[in-house]
C-alpha positions in Angstrom: -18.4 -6.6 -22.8 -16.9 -10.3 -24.1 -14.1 -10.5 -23.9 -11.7 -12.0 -27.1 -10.8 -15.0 -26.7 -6.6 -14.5 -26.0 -8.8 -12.2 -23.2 -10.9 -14.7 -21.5 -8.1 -17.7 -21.4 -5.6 -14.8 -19.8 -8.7 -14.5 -17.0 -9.1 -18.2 -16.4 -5.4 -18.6 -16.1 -5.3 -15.3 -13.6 -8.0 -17.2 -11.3 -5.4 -20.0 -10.7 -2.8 -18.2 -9.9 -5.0 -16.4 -7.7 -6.3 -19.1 -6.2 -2.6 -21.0 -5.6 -2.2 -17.6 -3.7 1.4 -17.2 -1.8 3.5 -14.2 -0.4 2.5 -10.8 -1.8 5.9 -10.4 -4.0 5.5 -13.8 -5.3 1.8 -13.3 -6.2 2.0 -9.8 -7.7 5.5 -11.3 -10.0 3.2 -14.2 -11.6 0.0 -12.1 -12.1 2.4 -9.3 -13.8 3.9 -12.3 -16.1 0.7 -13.4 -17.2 -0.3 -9.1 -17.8 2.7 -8.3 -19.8 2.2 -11.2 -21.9 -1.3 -10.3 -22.9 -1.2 -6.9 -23.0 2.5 -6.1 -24.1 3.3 -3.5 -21.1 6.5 -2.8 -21.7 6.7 -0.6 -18.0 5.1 -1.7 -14.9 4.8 -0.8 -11.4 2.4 -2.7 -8.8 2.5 -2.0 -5.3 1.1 -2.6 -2.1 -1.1 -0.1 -0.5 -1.9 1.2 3.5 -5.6 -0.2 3.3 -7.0 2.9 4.8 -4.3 5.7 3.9 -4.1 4.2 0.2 -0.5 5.3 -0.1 2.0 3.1 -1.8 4.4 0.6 -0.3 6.5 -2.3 -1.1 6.4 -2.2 -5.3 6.8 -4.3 -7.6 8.5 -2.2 -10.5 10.4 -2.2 -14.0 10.5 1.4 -15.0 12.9 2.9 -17.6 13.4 6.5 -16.0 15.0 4.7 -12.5 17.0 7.8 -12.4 14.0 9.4 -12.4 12.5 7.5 -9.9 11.7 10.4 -7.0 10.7 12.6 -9.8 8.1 10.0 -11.3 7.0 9.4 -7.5 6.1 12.3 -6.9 5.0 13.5 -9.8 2.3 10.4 -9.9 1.2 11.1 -6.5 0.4 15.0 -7.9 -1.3 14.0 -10.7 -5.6 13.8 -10.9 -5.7 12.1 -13.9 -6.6 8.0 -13.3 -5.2 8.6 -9.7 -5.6 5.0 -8.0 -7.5 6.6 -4.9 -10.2 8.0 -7.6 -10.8 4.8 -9.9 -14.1 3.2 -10.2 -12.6 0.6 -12.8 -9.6 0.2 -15.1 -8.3 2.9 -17.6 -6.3 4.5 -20.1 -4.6 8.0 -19.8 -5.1 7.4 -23.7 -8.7 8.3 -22.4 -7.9 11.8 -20.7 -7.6 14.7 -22.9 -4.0 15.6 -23.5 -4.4 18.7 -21.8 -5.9 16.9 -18.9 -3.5 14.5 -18.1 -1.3 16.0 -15.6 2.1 16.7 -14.6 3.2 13.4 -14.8 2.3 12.9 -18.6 3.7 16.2 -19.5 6.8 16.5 -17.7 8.1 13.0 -17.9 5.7 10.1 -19.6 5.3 11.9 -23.3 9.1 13.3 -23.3 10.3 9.4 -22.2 8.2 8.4 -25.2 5.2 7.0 -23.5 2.2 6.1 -25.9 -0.4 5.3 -23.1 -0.6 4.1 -19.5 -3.4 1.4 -17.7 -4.4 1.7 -14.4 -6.5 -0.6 -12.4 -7.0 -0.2 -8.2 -7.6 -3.2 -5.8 -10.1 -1.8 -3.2 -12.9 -3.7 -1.2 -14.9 -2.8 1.4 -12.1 -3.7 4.3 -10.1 -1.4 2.3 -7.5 -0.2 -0.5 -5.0 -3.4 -1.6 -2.8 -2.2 -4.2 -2.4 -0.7 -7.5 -1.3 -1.3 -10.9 0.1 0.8 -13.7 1.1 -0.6 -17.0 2.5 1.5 -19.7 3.2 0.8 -23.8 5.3 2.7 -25.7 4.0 1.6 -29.3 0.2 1.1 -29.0 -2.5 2.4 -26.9 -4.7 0.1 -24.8 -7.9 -0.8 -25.7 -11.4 -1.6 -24.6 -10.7 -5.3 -24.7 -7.5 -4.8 -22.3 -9.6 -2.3 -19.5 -12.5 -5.2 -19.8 -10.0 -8.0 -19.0 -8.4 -5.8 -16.1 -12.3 -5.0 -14.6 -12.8 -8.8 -15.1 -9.6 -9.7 -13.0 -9.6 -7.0 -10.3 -11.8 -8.6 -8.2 -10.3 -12.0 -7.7 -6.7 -10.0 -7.7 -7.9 -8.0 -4.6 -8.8 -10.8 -2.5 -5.9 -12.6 -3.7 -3.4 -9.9 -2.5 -5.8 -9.2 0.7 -5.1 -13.5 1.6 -1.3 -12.2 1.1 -1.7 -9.6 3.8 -3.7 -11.6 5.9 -0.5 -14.3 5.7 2.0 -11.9 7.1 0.5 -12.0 10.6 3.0 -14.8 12.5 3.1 -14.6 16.0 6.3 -12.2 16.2 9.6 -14.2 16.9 10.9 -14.2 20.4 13.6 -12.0 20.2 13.2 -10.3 16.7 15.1 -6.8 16.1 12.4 -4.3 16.3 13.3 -0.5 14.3 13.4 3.1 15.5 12.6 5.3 14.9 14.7 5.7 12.2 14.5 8.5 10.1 15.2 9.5 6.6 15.5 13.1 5.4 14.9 14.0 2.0 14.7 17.3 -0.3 11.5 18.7 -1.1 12.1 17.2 -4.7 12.4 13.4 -2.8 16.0 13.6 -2.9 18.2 11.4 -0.3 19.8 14.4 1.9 20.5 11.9 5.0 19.6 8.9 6.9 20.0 7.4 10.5 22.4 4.8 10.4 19.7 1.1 10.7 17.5 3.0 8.2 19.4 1.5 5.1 19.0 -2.0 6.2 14.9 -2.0 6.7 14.9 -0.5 3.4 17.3 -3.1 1.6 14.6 -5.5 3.9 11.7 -3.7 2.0 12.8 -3.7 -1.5 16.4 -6.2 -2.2 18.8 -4.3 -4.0 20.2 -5.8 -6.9 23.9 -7.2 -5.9 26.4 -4.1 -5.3 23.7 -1.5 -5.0 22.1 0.7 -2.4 18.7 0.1 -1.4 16.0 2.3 -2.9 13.8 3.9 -0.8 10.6 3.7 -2.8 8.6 3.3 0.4 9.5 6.7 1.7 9.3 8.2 -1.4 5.8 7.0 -1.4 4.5 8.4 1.8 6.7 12.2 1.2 4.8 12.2 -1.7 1.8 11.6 -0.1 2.1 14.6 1.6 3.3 17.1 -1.2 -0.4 15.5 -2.6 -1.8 16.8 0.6 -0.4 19.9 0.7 -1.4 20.4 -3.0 -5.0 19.8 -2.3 -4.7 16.4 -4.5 -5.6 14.2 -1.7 -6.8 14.2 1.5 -5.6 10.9 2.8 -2.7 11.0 6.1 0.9 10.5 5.0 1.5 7.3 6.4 2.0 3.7 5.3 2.4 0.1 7.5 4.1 -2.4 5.9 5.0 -6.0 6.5 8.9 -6.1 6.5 9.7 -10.0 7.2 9.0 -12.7 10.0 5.8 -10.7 11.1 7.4 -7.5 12.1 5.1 -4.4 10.3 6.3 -1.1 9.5 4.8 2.7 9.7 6.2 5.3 7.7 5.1 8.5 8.2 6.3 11.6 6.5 6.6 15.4 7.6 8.0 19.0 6.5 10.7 19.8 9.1 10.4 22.8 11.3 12.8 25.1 10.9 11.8 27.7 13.3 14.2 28.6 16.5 14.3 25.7 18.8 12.0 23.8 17.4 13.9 20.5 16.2 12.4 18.0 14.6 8.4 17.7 14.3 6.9 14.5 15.0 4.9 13.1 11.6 1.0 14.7 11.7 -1.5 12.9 10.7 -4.0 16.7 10.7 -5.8 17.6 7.8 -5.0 20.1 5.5 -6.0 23.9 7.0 -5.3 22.9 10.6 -2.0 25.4 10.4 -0.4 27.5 8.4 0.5 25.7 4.8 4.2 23.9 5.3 6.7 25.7 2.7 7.7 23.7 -0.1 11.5 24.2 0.8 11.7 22.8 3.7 13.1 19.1 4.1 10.8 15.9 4.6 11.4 14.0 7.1 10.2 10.0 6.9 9.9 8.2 9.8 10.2 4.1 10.1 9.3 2.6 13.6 7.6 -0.9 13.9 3.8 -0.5 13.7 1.8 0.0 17.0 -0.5 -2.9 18.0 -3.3 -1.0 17.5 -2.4 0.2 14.0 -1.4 -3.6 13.7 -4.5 -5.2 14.8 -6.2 -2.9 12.2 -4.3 -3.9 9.5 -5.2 -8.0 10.6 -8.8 -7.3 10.4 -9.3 -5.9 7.6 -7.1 -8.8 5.9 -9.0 -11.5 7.5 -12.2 -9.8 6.3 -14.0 -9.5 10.1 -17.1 -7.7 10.1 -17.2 -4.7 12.2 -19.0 -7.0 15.5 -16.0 -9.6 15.0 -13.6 -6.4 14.7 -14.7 -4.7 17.4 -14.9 -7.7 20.1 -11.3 -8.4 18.8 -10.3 -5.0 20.2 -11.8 -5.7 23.3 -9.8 -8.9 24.0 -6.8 -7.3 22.9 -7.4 -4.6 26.0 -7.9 -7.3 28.1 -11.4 -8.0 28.4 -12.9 -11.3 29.1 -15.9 -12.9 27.4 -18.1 -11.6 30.2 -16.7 -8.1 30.0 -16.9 -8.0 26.1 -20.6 -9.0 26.2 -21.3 -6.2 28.3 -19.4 -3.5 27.0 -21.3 -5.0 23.3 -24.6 -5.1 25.0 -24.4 -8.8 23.6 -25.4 -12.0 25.7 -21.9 -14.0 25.9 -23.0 -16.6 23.7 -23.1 -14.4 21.2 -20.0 -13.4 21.8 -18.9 -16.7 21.7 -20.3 -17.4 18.4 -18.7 -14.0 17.3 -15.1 -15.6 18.5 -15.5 -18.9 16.9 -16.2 -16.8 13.6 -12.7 -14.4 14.2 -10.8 -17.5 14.5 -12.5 -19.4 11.6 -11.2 -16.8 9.4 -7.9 -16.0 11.1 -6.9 -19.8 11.1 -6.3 -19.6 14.9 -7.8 -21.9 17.6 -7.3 -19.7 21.0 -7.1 -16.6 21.8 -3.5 -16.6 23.0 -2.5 -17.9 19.6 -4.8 -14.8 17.9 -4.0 -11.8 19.9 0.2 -13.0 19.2 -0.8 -13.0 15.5 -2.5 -10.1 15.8 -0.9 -7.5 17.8 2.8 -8.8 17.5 3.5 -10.4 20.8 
């Protein structure tokens, strides 16, 4: 459809600011600026999301229930209805018949006085960006406001795919690297105990206001990935990397602790459901923060620079060593394909040797 005109200015002025680009906080605070004052959200939360796991990270959030926050965590990660990982476009709840909507709409959205919630998804074929969720108390959305989020998703997703692709320094020399550290929560996402560096990577992932502990939205994120696993809601591994600060990326991962004799603690899964007996939902969750391996890193890095799966896959080559000879071979390309393969990877990744591109890209 058209869109209005208050719409389509909104749009052009979204493009710029997509275009001036920036850090992915920076980026996500002006495009929500220029959201709320078109479309009157009076909530919002917008967060970063594990390209390939799709599980949130790193928000961006005003939400009146903060109390509530674990609850309304995990209760949106439970919920079918408009879930991000399912979205072909933008949408209403208002959309969803009442008795359809979820857990999330019936135990905490309607009684907080919630009128109606938009969601849009930022997902391209290298992968799953972010999210949005917008919510109004006094109106509901309408076909004008999901048109002018369908129209903006695209430029949004590469925008905050340029972001990721920016947080890929060559590591500092020197730089504290985490873990594991390890947070242990309730089955209802509540703080039972930490290891004593977790607090300070978590204050590095979302800065507490002054005098307050940091909030561990992160690992409330990837435990509730996995009570969405268990519950048969989504498939995807409970496990998130994130870019902390000065290049340094971060994988949480999230499992049910073991409470059998002599067991300890289990190390995070990434199995599928039905690979074991089904985890009870008493036992305590333990989160897991480490500094992402260079494989999991150099994943991340090409999927943000948009390499095509030749460019990806001669990347991983160099990064076990290979030379251009031994690449071309193990390709079954000639090498000056390979070199023109090369010339394209650091085209894209703004890099001019490969010393300089496999620091960027795997950390060192």
């Amino acid at each position: 459809m058209a869109l209005p005109a208050a719409h389509a200015r909104s749009r052009e002025r979204v493009l710029r600011i997509c275009a001036t680009g920036g850090d992915a906080h920076a980026l996500r605070v002006r495009l929500l600026r220029e959201f709320r004052a078109l479309l009157g959200a009076e909530a919002f939360a917008f967060l970063l999301t594990d390209p390939v796991t799709a599980v949130g990270c790193a928000p961006v959030a005003r939400v009146p229930v903060m109390p509530e926050l674990p609850r309304l965590i995990r209760l949106k990660y439970l919920t079918r209805a408009d879930r991000w990982t399912s979205l072909a476009g933008a949408a209403a709840l208002s959309g969803v018949p009442e008795d359809e909507r979820g857990p999330l709409w019936e135990e905490l959205l309607r009684p907080a006085g919630v009128r109606d919630v938009a969601s849009a998804v930022f997902r391209d074929r290298f992968g799953c960006w972010g999210f949005l969720d917008l919510w109004r108390y006094g109106a509901e959305f309408g076909a004008a406001d999901l048109a002018f989020l369908d129209a903006v998703a695209g430029p949004v997703t590469e925008a905050l795919r340029r972001a990721q692709a920016g947080a890929f320094p060559a590591h500092p020399p020197g730089a504290d690297r985490p873990g594991p550290l390890v947070l242990l929560l309730s089955p209802d996402l509540r703080v039972r105990g930490r290891t004593p560096g977790a607090p300070a990577y978590l204050a590095g992932l979302i800065p507490p206001e002054e005098g307050r502990a940091p909030v561990p939205a992160a690992a409330y994120n990837v435990a509730a990935q996995l009570l969405a696993r268990e519950a048969g809601v989504d498939p995807n591994p409970a496990r998130a990397r994130v870019h902390l600060a000065d290049g340094l990326w971060l994988t949480l991962r999230a499992a049910r602790i073991d409470d059998g004799p002599g067991t300890g603690m289990p190390a995070p899964s990434d199995d599928g459901p039905g690979t074991g007996m089904p985890a009870p939902s008493d036992r305590e969750i333990a989160v897991t923060i480490e500094e992402t391996t260079p494989a999991d890193r150099l994943d991340v890095f090409c999927r943000a620079h948009g390499l095509t799966a030749r460019e990806t896959e001669l990347l991983g080559h160099l990064a076990d060593g290979a030379d251009t000879g031994t690449a071309a071979r193990a390709m079954s390309l000639s090498a000056h394909t390979v070199q023109d393969h090369l010339k394209s990877v650091f085209t894209k990744t703004g890099t001019r040797h490969r010393r300089g591109l496999l620091a960027r890209a795997l950390g060192t």
